[in-house]
C-alpha positions in Angstrom: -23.2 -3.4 14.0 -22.5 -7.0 14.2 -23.9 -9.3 11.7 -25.2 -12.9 11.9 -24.0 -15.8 11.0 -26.2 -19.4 10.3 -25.0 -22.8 10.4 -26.1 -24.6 7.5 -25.7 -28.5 7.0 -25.5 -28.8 3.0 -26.4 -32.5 2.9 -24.2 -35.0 2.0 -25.0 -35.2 -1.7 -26.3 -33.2 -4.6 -29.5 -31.9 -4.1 -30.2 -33.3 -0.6 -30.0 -29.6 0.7 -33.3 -27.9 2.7 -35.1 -25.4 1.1 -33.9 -23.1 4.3 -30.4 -24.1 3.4 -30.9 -22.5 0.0 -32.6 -18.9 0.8 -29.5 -18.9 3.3 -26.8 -19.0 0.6 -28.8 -17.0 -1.7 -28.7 -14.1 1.1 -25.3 -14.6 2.3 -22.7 -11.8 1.9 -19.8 -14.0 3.0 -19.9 -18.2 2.4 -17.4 -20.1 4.3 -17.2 -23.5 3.0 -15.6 -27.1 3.5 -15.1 -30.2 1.1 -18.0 -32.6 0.2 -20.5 -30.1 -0.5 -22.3 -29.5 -3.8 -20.2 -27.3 -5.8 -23.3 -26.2 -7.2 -24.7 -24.5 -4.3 -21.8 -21.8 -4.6 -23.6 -20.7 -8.1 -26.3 -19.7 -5.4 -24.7 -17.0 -4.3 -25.7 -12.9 -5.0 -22.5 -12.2 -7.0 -21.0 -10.1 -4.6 -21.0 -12.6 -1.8 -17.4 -13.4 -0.6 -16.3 -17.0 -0.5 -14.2 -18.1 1.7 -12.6 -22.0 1.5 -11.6 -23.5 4.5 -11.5 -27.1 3.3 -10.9 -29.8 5.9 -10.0 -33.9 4.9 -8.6 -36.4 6.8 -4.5 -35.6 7.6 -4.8 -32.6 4.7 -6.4 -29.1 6.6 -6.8 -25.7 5.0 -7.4 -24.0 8.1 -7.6 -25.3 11.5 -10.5 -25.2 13.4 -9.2 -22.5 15.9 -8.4 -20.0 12.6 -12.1 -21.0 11.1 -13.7 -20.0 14.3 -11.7 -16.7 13.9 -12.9 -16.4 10.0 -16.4 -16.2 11.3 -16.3 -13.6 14.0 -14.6 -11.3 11.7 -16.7 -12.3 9.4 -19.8 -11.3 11.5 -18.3 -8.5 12.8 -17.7 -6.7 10.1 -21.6 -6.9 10.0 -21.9 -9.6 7.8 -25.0 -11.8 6.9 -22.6 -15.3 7.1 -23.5 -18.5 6.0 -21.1 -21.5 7.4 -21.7 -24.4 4.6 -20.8 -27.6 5.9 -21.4 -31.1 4.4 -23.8 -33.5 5.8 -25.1 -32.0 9.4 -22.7 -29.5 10.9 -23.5 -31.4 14.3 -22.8 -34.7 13.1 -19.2 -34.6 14.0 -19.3 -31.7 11.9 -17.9 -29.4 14.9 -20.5 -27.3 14.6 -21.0 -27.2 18.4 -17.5 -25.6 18.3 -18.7 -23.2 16.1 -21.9 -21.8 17.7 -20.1 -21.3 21.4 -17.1 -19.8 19.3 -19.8 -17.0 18.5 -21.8 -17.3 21.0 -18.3 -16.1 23.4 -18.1 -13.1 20.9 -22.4 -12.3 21.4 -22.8 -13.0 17.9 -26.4 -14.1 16.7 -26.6 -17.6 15.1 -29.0 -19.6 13.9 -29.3 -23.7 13.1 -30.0 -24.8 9.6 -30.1 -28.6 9.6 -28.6 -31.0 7.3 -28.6 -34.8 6.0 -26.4 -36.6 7.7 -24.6 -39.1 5.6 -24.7 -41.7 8.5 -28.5 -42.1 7.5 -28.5 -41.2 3.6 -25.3 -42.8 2.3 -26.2 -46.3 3.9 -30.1 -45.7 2.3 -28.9 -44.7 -1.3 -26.7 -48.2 -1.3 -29.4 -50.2 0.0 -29.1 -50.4 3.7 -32.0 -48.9 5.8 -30.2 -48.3 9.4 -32.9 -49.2 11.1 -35.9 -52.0 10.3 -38.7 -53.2 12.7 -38.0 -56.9 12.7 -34.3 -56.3 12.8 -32.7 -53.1 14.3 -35.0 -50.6 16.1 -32.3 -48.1 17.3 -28.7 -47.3 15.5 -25.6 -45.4 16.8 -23.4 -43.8 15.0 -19.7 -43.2 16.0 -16.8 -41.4 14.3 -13.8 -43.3 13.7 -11.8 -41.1 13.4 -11.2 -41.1 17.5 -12.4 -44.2 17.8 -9.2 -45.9 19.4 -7.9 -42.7 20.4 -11.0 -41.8 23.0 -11.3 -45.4 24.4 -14.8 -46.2 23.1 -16.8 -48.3 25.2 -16.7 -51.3 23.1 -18.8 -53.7 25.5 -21.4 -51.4 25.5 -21.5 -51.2 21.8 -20.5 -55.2 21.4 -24.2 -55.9 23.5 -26.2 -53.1 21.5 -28.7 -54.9 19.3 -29.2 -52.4 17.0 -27.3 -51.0 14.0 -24.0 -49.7 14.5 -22.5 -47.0 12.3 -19.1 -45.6 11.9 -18.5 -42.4 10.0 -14.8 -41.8 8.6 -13.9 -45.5 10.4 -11.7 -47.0 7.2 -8.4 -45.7 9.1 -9.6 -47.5 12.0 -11.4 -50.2 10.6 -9.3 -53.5 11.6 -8.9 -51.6 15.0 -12.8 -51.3 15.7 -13.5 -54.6 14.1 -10.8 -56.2 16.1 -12.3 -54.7 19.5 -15.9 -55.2 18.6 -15.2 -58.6 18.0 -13.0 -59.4 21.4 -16.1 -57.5 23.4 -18.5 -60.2 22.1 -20.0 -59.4 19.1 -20.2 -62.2 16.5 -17.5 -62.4 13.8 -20.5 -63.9 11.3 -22.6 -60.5 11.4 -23.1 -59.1 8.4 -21.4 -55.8 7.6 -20.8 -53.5 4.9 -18.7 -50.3 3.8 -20.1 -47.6 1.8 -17.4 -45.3 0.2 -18.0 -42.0 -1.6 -21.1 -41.7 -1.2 -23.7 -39.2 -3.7 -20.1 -38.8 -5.9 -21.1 -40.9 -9.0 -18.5 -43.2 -7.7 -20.5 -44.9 -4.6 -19.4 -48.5 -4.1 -20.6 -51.1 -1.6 -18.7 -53.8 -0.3 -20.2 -56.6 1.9 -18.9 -59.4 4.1 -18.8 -60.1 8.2 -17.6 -58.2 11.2 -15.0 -61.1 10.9 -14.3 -60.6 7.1 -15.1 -56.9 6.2 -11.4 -55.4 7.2 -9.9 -57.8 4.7 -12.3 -57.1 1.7 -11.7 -53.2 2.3 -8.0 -54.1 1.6 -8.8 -56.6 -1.2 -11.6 -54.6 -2.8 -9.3 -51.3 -2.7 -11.9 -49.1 -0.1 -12.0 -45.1 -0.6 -12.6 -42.6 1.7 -14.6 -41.0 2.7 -16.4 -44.5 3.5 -19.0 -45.6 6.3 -18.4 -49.1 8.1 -22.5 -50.4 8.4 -22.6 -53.6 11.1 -26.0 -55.3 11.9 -28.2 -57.6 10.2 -29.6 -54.4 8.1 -26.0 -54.9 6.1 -27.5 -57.8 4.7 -30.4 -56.2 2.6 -30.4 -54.6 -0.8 -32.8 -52.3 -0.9 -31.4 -50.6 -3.7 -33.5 -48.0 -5.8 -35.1 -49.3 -8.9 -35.8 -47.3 -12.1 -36.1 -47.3 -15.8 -33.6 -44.4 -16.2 -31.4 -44.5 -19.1 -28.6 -42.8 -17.9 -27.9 -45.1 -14.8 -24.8 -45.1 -13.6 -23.1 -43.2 -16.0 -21.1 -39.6 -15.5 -21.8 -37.2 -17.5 -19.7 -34.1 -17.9 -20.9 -31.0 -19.3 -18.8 -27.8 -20.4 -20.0 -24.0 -20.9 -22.1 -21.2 -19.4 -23.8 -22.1 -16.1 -27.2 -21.3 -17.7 -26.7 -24.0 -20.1 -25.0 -26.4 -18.0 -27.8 -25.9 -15.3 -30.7 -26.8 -17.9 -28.7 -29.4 -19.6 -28.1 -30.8 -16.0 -31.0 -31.5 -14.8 -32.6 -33.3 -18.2 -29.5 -35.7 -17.2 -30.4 -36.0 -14.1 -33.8 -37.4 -15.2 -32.7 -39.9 -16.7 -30.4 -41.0 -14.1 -27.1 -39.8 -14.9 -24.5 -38.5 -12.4 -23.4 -35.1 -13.8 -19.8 -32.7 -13.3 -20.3 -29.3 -14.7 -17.2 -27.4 -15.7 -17.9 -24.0 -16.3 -15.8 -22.4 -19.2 -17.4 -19.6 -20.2 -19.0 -16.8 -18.0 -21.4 -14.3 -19.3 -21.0 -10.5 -19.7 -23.9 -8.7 -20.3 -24.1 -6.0 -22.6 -27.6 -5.0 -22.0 -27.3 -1.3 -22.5 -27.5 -2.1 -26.3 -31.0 -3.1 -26.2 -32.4 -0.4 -27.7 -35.7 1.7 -26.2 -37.8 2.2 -29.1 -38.8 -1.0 -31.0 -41.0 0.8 -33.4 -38.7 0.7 -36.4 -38.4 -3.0 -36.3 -40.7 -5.9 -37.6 -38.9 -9.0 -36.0 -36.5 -9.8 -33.4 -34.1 -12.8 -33.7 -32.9 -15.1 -31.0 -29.8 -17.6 -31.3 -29.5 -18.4 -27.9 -31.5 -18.9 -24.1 -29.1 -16.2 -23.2 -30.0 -13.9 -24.7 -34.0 -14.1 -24.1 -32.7 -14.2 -20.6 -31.0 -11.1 -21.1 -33.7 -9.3 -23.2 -36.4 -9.8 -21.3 -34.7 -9.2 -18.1 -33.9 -5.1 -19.2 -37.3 -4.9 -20.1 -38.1 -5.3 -16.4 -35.2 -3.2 -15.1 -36.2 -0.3 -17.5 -40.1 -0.9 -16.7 -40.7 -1.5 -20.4 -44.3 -2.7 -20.8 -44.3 -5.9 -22.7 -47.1 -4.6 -25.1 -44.4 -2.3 -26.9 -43.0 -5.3 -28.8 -46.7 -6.8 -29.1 -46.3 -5.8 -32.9 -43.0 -7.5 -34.0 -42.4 -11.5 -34.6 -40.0 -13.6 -33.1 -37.4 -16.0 -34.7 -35.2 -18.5 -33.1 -32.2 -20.5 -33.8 -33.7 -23.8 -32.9 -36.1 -25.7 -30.8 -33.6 -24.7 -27.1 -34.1 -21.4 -28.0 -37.6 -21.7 -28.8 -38.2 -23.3 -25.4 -36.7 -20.5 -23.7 -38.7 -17.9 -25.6 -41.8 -20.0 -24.5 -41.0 -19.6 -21.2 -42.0 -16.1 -21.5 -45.4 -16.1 -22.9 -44.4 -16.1 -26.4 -44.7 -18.7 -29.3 -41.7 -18.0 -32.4 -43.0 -17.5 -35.8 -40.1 -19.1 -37.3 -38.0 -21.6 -36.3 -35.6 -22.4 -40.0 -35.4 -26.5 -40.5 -31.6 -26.8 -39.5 -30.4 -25.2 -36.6 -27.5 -23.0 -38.1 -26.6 -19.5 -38.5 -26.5 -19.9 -42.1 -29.7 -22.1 -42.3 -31.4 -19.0 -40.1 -30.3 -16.2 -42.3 -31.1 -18.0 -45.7 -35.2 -18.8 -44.6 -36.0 -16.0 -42.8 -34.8 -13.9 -45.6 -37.2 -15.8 -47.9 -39.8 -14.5 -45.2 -39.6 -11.1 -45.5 -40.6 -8.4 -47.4 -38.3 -5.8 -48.7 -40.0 -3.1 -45.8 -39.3 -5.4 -43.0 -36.2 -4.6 -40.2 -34.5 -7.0 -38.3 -33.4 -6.5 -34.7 -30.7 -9.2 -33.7 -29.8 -9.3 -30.1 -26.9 -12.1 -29.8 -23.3 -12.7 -28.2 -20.4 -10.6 -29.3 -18.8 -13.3 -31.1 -22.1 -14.5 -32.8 -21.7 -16.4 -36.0 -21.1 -14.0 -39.5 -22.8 -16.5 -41.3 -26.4 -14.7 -40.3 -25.3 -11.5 -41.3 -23.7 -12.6 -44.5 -26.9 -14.6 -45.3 -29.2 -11.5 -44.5 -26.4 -8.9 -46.4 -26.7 -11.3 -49.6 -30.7 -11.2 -49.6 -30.6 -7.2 -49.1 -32.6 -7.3 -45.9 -32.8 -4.6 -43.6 -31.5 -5.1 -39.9 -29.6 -4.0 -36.5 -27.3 -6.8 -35.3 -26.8 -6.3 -31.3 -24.3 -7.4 -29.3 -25.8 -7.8 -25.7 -23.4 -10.1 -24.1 -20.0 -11.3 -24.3 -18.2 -14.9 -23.2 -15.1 -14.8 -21.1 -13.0 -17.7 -20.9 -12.8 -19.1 -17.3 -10.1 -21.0 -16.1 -10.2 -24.4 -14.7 -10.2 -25.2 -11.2 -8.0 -27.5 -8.6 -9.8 -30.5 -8.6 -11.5 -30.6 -12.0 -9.4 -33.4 -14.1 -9.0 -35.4 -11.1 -13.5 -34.9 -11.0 -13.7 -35.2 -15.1 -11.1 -37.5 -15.4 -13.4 -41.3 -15.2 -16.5 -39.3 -17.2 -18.5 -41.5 -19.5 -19.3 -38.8 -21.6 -18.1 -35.2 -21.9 -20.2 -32.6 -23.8 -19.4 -29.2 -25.4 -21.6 -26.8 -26.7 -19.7 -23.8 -28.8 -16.4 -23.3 -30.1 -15.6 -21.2 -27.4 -16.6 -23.2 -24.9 -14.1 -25.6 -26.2 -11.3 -23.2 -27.0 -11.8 -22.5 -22.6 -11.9 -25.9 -21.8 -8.7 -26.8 -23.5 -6.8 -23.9 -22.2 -6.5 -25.5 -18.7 -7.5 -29.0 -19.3 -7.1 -32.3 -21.7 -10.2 -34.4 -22.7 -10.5 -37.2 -20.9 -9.3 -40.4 -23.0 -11.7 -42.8 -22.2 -14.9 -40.7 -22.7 -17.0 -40.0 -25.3 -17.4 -36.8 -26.6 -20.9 -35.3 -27.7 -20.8 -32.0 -28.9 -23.8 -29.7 -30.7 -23.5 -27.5 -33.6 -21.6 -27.4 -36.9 -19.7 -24.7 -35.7 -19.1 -26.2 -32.5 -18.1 -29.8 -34.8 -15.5 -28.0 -37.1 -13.7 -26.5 -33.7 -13.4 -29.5 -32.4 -12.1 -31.5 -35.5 -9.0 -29.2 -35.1 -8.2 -30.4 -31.9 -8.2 -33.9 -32.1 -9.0 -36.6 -34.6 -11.1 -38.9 -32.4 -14.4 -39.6 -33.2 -17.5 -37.9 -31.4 -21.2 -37.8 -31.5 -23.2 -34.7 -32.9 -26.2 -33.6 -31.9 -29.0 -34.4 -34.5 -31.3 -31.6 -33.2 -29.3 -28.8 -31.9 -31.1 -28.5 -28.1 -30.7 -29.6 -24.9 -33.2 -32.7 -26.0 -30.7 -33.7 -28.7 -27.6 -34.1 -26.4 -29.7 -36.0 -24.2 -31.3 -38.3 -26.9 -27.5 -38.7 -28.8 -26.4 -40.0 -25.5 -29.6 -42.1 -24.6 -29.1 -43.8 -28.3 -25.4 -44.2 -27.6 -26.4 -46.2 -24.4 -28.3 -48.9 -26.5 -25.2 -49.6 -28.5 
């Protein structure tokens, strides 16, 4: 039985992806992806899905287009639900159309997801609207890569009123300048080049048709950049905010649940965030116990493992209303969010956000009849325990998942390496992130925990900033308040 296979444009920056897009990686058994996409989406994916990079860059391809075509039909024949993830549109010179007759030759069912072209957003998020009613009423967009090569009709596009664009033109660029300019179109025109678009690293630089060649040379031009000429080159219709976080990059280190809610409070505020994942979660659930009637509390110290909890309850079709009689304590306010999220409100929550702090109040809580049922990571802190051991209370301390170190990718220093800020939030997270990688000398690093502070004083002797309260709201704050220095 042959499978299918859809062709999905991932937009050309984070989170400029359709909602189609999405439910397609989410059901994909087999992802075959390029450069400049989100490295996020791939977290999308069931955890059985096979990936499959086939990157492709100017003068640097991991597979040619001929062996990619050949990935997919075995791919879908091997009865496959395939997703091709490409940046931007995959028929915006995206060879896309290469793609779908490839299959289409081999009977193969495909189906069009499309994408954001960069020609369109890159322009817009640097304040250049291709198109405006007074001004330009059409624009073309050509690639420059084959620009000179394929004889373009440069008369045609001299006489053209409207905007002209050229995607992956910085190669060419004195070439279709040069040839624009000889065909009659006027050297004083503004123009503009937009390099690295949705990367945290987008730059604009402006001048003429006449001028623009020279200032990509002077002002040092990366690709992948987009040559803009018209009179739209001359607006700045840049986006205008209050955010804090404004062109900063953030970099954030641990689990991808923690790096996923710490992202997007970042985001909020305007921040442009890497996430290096340096710990992965193994869950343990099997140690949740069945019967809960023995105990009078349960204790949190992390999101993960309310994810966890809650989550067996479900797969072993525990109703809710067997824990109704127990009480709920959590680490700090993060974890008391979490919890929240499932219909339930802790009854204790100790004034600082330690292990220790935790196990000394609580124990002031209880009476002597009362149990304890911690579920927690493998490597949770002894302090609790120690705390609880001292005060002679009664409880079960579960492990239910694990951390595993995970090794750093290609590409992650050279992503990391211009970070404002780089945050870590455990001692393990920072044990991982040091085992394949240096921090960065020119950011500042934020951190959250006392435990998390003393592992990182062994490391290195520059200074850092430490959460006050020990949450995702505290990083962000910390790093809001550092801004105002």
């Amino acid at each position: 039985m042959k499978g299918t296979v859809k062709l999905v444009g991932a937009g050309c920056g984070r989170g400029l992806i359709s909602i189609m897009g999405v439910k397609a990686i989410k059901g994909a058994q087999s992802l075959i992806y390029d450069d400049l996409i989100d490295d996020e989406l791939l977290g999308y994916t069931p955890s059985d899905c096979k990936k499959i990079y086939v990157g492709k860059r100017y003068a640097k391809h991991s597979k040619t287009q001929e062996e990619i075509n050949r990935i997919l039909i075995d791919e879908a024949k091997a009865g496959k639900r395939v997703v091709r993830l490409k940046g931007g549109d995959s028929f915006v010179f995206g060879r896309g159309g290469e793609e779908y007759l490839a299959l289409e030759a081999e009977g193969i069912n495909c189906r069009l997801i499309p994408g954001i072209s960069s020609s369109i957003a890159v322009p817009e998020s640097l304040g250049i609207p291709v198109t405006h009613r007074k001004m330009a009423q059409s624009f073309t967009v050509i690639t420059g890569h084959t620009a000179t090569d394929m004889k373009e009709d440069y008369y045609a596009l001299a006489k053209m009123r409207g905007t002209l664009v050229f995607l992956m033109g910085l190669n060419s660029l004195s070439e279709i300048t040069s040839e624009l300019i000889r065909c009659g179109k006027p050297a004083k025109i503004p123009a503009s080049i937009v390099c690295r678009g949705f990367s945290g690293r987008e730059r604009r630089i402006d001048g003429t048709l006449g001028t623009i060649a020279e200032e990509a040379v002077r002002q040092r031009a990366e690709t992948p950049g987009i040559l803009v000429v018209g009179e739209v080159a001359g607006f700045h219709m840049e986006s205008k905010g209050d955010e804090k976080l404004s062109g900063k990059r953030v970099c954030i280190t641990g689990t991808m649940s923690f790096m996923s809610r710490l992202k997007t409070a970042l985001e909020e505020e305007g921040a442009f965030v890497e996430s290096v994942e340096t710990l992965s979660l193994e869950k343990k659930a099997e140690n949740i116990p069945n019967d809960f009637s023995e105990y009078d509390w349960i204790i949190f110290t992390s999101a993960n493992g309310i994810d966890i909890f809650f989550d067996e309850l479900k797969v072993r079709d525990i109703d809710i209303r067997k824990i109704s009689h127990m009480k709920f304590a959590c680490i700090g306010r993060g974890t008391e969010e979490k919890l929240r999220t499932q219909g339930i409100i802790a009854d204790f929550v100790p004034e600082k956000y330690t292990a220790r702090t935790l196990g000394k109040e609580i124990a002031r809580k209880l009476n002597k009849r009362e149990k304890l049922l911690i579920l927690r990571a493998e490597k949770g802190s002894v302090e609790l325990t120690e705390e609880l051991e001292n005060a002679g209370v009664s409880f079960d301390d579960i492990k239910i998942y694990d951390t595993k170190f995970v090794p750093g990718k290609k590409g992650d220093d050279e992503r990391i390496g211009d970070c404002h800020y780089i945050v870590f939030a455990s001692a393990q997270g920072i044990k991982s992130f040091l085992s394949g990688h240096e921090i960065p000398e020119n950011s500042k690093i934020v951190c959250i925990g006392d435990i998390t502070a003393k592992e990182l004083r062994t490391h290195t002797d520059r200074k850092f900033l430490s959460a006050g309260e020990h949450s995702v709201k505290g990083i962000l704050e910390i790093i809001c308040e550092a801004e105002k220095l």
